[in-house]
C-alpha positions, 0 to 999 in steps of 0.5 A: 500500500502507498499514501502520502504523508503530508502535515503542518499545513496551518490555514490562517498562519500570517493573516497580519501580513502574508496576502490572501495566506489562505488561499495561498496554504489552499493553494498548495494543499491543492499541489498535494492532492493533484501530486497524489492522483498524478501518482495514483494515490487516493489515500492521505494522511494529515498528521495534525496543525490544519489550522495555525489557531483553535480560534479560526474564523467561521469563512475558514472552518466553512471553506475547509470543511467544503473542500474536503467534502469535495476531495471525499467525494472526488475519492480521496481517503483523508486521515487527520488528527488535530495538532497542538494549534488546533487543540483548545483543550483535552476534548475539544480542538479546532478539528471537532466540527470536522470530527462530527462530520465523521460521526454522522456520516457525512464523509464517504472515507475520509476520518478526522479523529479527534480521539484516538482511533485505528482507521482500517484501509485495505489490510493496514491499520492507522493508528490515529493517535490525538494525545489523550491523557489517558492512554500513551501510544504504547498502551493504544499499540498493545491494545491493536497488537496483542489486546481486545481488538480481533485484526488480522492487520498487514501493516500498523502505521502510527500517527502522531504529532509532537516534537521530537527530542534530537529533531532539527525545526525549520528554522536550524533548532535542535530540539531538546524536549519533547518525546523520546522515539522508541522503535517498535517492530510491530509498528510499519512506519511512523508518520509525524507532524508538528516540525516543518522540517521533512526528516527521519527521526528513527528506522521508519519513523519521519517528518513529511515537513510542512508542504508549504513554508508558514514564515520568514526564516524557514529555508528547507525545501517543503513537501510531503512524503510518498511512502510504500509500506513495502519499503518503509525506511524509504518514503520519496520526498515530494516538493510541493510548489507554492509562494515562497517566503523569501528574506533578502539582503536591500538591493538583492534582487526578489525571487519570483512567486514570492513574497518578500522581507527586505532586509536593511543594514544599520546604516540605512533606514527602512522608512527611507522613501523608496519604491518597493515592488507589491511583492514586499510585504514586511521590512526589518534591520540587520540583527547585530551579531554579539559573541557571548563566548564565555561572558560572565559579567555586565560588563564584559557583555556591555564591552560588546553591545553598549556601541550597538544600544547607542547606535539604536537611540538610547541615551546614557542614562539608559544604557547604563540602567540596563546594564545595572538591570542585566547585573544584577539579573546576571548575580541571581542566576 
């Protein structure tokens, strides 16, 4: 069997500043789709973040409930389970209106879970696992495995959505909490969400990555995950095409199909009168860059920035009340 694995698509990320974000995030959960029947695949699984916030607008809620109607209908299987932005508590996330979808029937195949639930589709079993306090992972696949429920099951794929200890986040972080990956031979493949960063994190265990970048910063390639459980240590990764997000220096030239943040050196201003193409839609400075090697002390960390605190307008006087202020935070930790 072959589905694709895709998550993280967070309908609504940078309504503030990213024009018609919507659109462009239905725009590439489209590229998803049409990839999955140019590939003949008609099963999908989201694992978990559809929306950026549980407090997403009803035109959006409506507009996504409408097109995944109209993907069921067309004959995809989606299976999706909510991710921590969509969860507003233990028993209620931004997915429960698409959840009773599911429970009255209104979909021919596709399954939003928003409790645990094995989903059962040609021989394989999807764990669709949504975090319940009550039940860790272990217990559900023991319970599939070896417990009440009677299957003859080919395969088990897990999905889950949580941050990984050793992962890399778009955005170059190590991380250094969340959970632990534990390999387990009765499990066939792992499908994770909530890093937007496509990797293996353990033997058949992966992140699809985000199919599209959700903000300034993010440099990995974004798509989703072709997996064949007849090799599931090694899923092809599909690039996803949308409108990028590109960060450029002031004079580098913009990318097309994008939409830009201008970048400027301290010595320029960005409220400089200028002509700026449509496709700039946010402006920022140069970070000053610090080495903190080693640095114990308000002063000798002062000895590096107080230049940088007067270029950005502060007085003496404040300079040296927030050098007091760092002191003393420095002698309580």
């Amino acid at each position: 069997m072959k589905f694709i694995h895709t998550a993280d698509w967070h309908i609504g990320k940078g309504q503030a500043y990213i024009p018609h974000t919507v659109e462009r995030t239905l725009d590439a959960i489209d590229a998803v789709y049409a990839k999955a029947a140019e590939l003949g695949i008609y099963t999908v699984v989201q694992a978990g973040d559809v929306f950026d916030s549980p407090s997403v607008s009803d035109q959006d809620r409506y507009t996504f409930a409408h097109k995944l109607l109209s993907l069921d209908e067309a004959g995809f299987r989606t299976l999706i389970i909510p991710g921590n932005h969509d969860e507003i508590d233990k028993d209620l996330s931004a997915l429960s209106y698409l959840s009773l979808l599911t429970e009255q029937g209104r979909f021919n195949r596709t399954v939003v879970a928003n409790k645990t639930k094995l989903v059962v589709v040609d021989g394989t079993g999807f764990l669709l696992f949504a975090s319940e306090p009550w039940g860790s992972l272990d217990q559900h696949i023991d319970q599939v495995c070896e417990g009440s429920l009677d299957l003859d099951l080919d395969h088990l794929v897990v999905v889950a959505h949580t941050p990984m200890i050793g992962s890399t986040t778009s955005l170059g972080k190590v991380m250094t909490h969340g959970s632990e990956f534990k390999s387990d031979p009765r499990v066939t493949y792992c499908a994770y969400g909530d890093i937007h960063k496509y990797q293996r994190v353990g033997p058949r265990a992966y992140y699809s990555g985000a199919p599209l970048q959700t903000d300034f910063g993010e440099v990995c390639r974004t798509g989703v995950l072709v997996v064949d459980l007849d090799e599931p240590d090694d899923p092809n990764f599909v690039e996803i095409p949308s409108i990028r997000l590109a960060t450029v220096n002031h004079g580098d030239p913009i990318p097309e199909n994008s939409y830009a943040c201008i970048v400027y050196d301290d010595d320029k201003s960005e409220d400089k009168v200028e002509k700026l193409p449509p496709s700039v839609i946010k402006k920022k400075r140069k970070v000053d860059k610090v080495d903190l090697t080693d640095i114990q002390t308000a002063e000798a960390l002062f000895s590096g920035i107080e230049q940088i605190l007067e270029k950005r307008g502060l007085n003496t006087e404040e300079v040296q009340l927030a050098k007091q202020e760092l002191d003393n935070a420095i002698v309580k930790g």
